[in-house]
C-alpha positions, 0 to 999 in steps of 0.5 A: 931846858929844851927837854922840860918844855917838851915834857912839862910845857912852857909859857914860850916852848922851844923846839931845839937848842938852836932856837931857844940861843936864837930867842935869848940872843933876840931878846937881848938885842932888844935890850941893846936898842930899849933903856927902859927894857927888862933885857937892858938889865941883864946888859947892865948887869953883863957890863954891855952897856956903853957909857955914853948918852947914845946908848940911853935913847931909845932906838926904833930899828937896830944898828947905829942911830942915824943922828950923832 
């Protein structure tokens, strides 16, 4: 993949494998703290989605919410 985006150009190219994981790896994350996120999908769709009312709010920062 890295080497299409440095031939052919890409939306959000990146410069090495490394941070290509690093921005998939970032872009789940998110999904782990936003429900209504396209990144929530693919942890559905993984089976990383807790079954649990915490895991369906919304949490502004990472980490474990501050309210139980």
């Amino acid at each position: 993949m890295v080497a299409l985006y440095k031939e052919h150009g890409a939306p959000s190219p990146m410069e090495s494998v490394e941070d290509l994981v690093g921005f998939v790896l970032a872009s789940v994350a998110d999904g782990s703290r936003r429900p209504g996120a396209w990144e929530r999908q693919l942890l559905t769709m993984m089976g990383l989605v807790a079954d649990c009312a915490e895991h369906e709010q919304y949490r502004s920062h990472y980490g474990p919410s501050e309210v139980k």
